[in-house]
The first five atom37 places (N, CA, C, CB, O) and aatype in JSON, in Angstrom:
{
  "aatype": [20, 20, 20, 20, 20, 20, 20, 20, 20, 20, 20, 20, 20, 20, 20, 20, 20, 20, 20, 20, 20, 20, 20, 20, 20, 20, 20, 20, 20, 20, 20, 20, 20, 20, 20, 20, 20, 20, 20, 20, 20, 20, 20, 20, 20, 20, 20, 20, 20, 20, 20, 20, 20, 20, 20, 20, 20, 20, 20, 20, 20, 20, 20, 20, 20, 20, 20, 20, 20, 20, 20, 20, 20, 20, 20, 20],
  "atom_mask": [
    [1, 1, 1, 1, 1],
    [1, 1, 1, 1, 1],
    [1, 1, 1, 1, 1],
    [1, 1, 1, 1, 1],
    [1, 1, 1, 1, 1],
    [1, 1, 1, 1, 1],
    [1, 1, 1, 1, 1],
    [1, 1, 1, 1, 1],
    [1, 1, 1, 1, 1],
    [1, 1, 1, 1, 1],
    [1, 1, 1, 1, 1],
    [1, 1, 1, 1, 1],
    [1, 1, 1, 1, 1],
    [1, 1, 1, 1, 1],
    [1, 1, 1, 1, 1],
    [1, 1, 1, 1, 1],
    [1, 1, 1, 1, 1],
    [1, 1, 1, 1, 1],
    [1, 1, 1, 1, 1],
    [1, 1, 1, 1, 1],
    [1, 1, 1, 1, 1],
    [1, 1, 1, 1, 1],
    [1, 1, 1, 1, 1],
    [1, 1, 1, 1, 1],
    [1, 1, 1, 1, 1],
    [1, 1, 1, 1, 1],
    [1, 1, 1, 1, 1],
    [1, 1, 1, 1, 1],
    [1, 1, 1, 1, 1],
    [1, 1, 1, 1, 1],
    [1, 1, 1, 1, 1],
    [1, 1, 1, 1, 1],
    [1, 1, 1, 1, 1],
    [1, 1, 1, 1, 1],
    [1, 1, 1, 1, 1],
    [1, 1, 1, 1, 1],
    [1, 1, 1, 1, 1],
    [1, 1, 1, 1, 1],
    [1, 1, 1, 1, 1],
    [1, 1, 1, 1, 1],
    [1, 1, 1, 1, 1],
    [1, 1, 1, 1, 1],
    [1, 1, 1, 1, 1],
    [1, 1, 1, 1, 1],
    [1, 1, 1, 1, 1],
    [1, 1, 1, 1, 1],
    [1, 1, 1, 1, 1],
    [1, 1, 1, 1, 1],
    [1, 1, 1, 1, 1],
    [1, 1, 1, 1, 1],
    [1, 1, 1, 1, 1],
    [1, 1, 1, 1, 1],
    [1, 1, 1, 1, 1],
    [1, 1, 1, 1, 1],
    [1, 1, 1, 1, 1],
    [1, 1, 1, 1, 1],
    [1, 1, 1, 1, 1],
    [1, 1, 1, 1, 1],
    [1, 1, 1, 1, 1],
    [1, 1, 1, 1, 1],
    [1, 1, 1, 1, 1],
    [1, 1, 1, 1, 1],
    [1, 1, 1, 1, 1],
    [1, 1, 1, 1, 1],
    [1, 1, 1, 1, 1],
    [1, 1, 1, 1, 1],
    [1, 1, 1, 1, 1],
    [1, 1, 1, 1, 1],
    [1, 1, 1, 1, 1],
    [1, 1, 1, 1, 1],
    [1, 1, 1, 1, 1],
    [1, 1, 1, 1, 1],
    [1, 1, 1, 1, 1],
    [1, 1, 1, 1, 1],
    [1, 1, 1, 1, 1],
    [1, 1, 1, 1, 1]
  ],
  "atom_positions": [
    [[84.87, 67.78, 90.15], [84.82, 68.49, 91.4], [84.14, 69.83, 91.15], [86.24, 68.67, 92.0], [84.49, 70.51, 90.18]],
    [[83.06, 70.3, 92.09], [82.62, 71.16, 91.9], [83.35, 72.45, 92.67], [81.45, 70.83, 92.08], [84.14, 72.33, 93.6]],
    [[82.85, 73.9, 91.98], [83.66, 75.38, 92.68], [83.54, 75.35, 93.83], [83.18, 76.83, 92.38], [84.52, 75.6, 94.53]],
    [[82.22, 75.02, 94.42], [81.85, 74.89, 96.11], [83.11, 74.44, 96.36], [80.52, 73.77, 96.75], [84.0, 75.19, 96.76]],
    [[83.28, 73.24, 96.15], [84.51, 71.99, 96.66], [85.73, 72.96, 96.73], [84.9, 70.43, 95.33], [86.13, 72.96, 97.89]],
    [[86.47, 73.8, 95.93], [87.97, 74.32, 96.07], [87.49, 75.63, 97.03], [88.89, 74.79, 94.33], [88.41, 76.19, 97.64]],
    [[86.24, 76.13, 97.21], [86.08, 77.14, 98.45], [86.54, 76.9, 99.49], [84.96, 77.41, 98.85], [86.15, 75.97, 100.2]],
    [[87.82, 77.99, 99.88], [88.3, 77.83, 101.52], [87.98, 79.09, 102.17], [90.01, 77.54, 101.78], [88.07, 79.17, 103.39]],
    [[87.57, 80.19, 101.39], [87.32, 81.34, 102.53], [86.25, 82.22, 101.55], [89.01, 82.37, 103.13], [85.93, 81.97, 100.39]],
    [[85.88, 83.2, 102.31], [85.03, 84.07, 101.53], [84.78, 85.35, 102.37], [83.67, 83.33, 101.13], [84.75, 85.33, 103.6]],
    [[84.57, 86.59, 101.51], [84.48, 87.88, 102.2], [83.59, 88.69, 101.16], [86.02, 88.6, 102.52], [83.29, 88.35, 100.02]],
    [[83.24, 89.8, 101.83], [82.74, 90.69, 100.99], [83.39, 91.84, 100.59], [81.75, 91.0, 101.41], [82.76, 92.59, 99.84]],
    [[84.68, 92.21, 100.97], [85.82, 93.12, 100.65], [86.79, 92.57, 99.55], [86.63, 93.39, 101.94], [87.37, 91.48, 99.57]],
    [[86.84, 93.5, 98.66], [87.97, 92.94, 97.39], [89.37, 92.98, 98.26], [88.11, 94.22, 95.73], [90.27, 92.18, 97.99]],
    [[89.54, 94.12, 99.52], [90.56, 94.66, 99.72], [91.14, 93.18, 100.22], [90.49, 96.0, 100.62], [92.09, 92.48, 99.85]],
    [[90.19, 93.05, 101.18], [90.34, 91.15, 102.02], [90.85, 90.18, 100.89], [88.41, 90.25, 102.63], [91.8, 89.41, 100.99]],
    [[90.19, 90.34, 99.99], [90.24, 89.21, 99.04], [91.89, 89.07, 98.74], [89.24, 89.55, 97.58], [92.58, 88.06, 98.68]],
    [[92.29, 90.58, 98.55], [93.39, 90.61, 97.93], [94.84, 90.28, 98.88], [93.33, 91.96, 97.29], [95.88, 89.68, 98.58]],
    [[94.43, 90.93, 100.13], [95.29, 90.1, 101.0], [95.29, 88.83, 100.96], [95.12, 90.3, 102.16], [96.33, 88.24, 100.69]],
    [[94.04, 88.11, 101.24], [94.25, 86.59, 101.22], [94.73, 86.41, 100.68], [93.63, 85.78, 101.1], [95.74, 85.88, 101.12]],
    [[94.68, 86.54, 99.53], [95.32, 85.66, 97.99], [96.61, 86.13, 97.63], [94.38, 85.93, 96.49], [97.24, 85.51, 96.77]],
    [[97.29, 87.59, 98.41], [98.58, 87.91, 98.12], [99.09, 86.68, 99.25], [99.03, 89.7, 98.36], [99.74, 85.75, 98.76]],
    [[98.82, 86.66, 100.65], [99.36, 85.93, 101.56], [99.33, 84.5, 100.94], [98.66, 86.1, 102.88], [100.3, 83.82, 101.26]],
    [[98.54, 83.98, 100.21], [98.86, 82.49, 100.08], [99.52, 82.25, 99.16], [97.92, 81.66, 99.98], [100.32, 81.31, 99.26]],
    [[99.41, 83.1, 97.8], [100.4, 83.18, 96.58], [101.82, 83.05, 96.97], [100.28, 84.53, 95.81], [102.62, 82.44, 96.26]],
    [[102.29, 83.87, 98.64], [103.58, 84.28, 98.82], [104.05, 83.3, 99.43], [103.81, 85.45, 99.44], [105.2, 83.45, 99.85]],
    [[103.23, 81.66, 99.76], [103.16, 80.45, 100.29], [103.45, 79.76, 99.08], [101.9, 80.1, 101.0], [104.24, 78.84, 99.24]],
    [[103.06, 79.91, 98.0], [103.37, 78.83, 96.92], [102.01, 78.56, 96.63], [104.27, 77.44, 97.37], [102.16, 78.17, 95.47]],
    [[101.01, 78.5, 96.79], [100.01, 77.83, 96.64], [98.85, 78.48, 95.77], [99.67, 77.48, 97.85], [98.3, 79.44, 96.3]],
    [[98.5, 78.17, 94.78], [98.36, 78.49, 93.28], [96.63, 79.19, 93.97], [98.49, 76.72, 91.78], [95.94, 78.42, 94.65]],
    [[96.14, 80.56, 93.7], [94.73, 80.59, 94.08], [94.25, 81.13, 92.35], [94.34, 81.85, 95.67], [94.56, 81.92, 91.46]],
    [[93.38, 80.15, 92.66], [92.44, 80.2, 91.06], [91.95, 81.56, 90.97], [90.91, 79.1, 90.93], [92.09, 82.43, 91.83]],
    [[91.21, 81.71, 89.58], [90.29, 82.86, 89.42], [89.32, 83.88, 90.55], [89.42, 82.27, 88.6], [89.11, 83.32, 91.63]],
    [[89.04, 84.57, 90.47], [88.51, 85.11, 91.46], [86.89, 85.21, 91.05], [89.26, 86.42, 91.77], [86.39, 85.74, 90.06]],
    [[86.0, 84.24, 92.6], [84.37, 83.8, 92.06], [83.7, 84.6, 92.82], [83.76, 82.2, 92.26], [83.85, 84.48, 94.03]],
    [[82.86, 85.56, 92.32], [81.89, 86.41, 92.71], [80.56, 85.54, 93.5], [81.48, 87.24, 91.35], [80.18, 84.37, 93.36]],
    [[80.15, 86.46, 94.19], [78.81, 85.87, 94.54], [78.0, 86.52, 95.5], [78.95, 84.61, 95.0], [78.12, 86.87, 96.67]],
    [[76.91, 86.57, 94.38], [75.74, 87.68, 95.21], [74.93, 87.32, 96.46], [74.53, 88.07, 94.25], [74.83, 86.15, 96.84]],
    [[74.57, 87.97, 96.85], [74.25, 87.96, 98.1], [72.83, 89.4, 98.31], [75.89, 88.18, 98.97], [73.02, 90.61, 98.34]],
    [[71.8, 88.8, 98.38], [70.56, 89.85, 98.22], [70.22, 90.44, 100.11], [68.83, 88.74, 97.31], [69.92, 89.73, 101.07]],
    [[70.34, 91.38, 100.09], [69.65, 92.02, 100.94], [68.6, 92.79, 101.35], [70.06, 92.32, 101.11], [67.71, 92.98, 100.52]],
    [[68.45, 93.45, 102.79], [66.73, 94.52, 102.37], [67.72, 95.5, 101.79], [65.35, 95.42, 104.04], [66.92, 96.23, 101.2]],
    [[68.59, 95.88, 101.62], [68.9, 97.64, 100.83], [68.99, 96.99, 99.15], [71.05, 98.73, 101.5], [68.85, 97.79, 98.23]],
    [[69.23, 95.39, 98.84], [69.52, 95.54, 97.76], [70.44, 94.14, 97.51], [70.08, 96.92, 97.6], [70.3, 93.21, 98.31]],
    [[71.34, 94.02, 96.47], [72.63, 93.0, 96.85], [74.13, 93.39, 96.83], [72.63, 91.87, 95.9], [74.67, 94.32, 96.23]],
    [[74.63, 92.49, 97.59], [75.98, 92.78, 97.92], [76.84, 91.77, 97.01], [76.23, 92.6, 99.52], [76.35, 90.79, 96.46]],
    [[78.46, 92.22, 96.92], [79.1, 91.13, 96.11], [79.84, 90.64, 96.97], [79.84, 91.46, 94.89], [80.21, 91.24, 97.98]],
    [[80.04, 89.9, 96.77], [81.6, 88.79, 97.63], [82.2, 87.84, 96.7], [81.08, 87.54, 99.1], [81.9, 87.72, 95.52]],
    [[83.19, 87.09, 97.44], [84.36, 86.91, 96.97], [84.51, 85.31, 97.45], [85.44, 88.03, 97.52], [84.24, 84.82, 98.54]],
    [[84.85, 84.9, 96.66], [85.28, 83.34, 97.35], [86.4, 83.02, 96.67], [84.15, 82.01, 97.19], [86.44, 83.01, 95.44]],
    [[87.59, 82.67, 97.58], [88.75, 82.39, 98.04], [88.77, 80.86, 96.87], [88.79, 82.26, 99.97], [87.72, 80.22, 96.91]],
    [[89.4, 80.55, 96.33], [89.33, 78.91, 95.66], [90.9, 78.41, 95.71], [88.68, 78.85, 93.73], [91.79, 79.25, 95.83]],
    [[91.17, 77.19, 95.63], [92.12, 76.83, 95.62], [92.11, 75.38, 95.14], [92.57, 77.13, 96.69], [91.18, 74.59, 94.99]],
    [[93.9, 75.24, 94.85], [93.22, 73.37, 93.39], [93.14, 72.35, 95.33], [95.85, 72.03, 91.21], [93.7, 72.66, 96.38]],
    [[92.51, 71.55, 95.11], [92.59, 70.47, 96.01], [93.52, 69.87, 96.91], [92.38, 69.75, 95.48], [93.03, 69.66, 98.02]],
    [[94.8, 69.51, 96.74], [95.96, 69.58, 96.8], [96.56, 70.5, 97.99], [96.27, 69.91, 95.6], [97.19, 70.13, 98.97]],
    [[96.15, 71.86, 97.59], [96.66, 73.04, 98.58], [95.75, 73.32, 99.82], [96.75, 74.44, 97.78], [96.21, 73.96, 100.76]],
    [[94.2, 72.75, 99.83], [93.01, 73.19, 100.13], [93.92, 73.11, 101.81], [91.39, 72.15, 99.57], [94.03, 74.26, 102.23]],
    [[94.5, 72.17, 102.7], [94.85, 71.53, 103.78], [95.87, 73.12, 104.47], [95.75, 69.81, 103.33], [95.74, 73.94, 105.38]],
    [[96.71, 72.86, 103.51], [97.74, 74.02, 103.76], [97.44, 75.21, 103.43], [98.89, 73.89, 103.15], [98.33, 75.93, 103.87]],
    [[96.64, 75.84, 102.87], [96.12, 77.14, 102.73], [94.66, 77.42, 103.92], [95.69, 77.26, 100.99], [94.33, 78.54, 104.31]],
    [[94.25, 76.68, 104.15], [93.15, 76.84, 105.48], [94.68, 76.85, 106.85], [91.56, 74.85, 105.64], [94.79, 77.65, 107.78]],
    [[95.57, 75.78, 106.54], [96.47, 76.32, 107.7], [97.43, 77.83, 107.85], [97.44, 75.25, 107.78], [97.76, 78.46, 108.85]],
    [[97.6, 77.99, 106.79], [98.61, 79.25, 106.25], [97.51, 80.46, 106.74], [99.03, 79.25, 104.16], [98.01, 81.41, 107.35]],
    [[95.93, 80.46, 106.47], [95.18, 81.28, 107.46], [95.09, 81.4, 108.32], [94.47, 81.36, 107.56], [95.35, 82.43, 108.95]],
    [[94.59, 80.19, 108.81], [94.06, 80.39, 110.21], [95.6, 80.95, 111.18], [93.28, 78.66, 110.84], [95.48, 81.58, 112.23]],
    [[97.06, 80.55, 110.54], [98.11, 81.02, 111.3], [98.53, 82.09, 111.31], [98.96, 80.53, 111.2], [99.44, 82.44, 112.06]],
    [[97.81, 83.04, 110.24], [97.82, 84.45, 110.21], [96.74, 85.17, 110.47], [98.18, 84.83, 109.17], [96.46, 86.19, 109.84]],
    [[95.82, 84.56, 111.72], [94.89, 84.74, 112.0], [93.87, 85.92, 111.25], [95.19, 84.78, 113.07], [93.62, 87.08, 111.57]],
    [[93.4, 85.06, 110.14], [92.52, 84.98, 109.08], [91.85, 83.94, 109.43], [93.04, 84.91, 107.81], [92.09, 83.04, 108.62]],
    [[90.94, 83.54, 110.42], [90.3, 82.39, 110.11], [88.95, 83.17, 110.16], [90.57, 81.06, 111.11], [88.05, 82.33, 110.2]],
    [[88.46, 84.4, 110.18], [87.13, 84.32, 110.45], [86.88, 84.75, 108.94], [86.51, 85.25, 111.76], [85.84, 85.36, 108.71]],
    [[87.67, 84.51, 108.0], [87.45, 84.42, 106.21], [87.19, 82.41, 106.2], [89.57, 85.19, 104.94], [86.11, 82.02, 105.75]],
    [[87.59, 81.98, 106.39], [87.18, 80.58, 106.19], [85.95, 80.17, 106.29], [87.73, 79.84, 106.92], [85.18, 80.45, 107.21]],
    [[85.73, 79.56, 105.42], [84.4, 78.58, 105.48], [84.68, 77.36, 105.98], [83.74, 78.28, 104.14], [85.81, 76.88, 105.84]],
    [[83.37, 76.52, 106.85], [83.6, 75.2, 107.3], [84.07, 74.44, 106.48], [82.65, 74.63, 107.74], [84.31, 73.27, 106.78]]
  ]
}
């Protein structure tokens, strides 16, 4: 399985990041390493953050967001 595959959300704020991942941790649901990813712009590039999770949780952690209305961090 590829990293794409356990992506459920993504932001460009660590601060975001860290909520997400405190809120789903406090669910039970294990969030992997934390995956960078650049993003080039006209000023330059930006970093972001993608949200991962094992397979398993992927169902219930897109729900545990979107019910704490966090869904505009989700990816399709």
């Amino acid at each position: 399985m590829t990293s794409s595959n356990l992506r459920i959300a993504f932001t460009f704020d660590f601060g975001s990041f860290a909520a997400l991942k405190a809120l789903l941790e406090s669910h039970g649901i294990q969030v992997l390493d934390i995956a960078f990813a650049g993003h080039v712009t006209i000023a330059g590039a930006d970093q972001g953050y993608y949200l991962e999770v094992i397979p398993e949780d992927k169902k219930r952690a897109r729900q545990i967001l979107q019910e704490n209305s966090m869904e505009k961090y989700l990816l399709e």
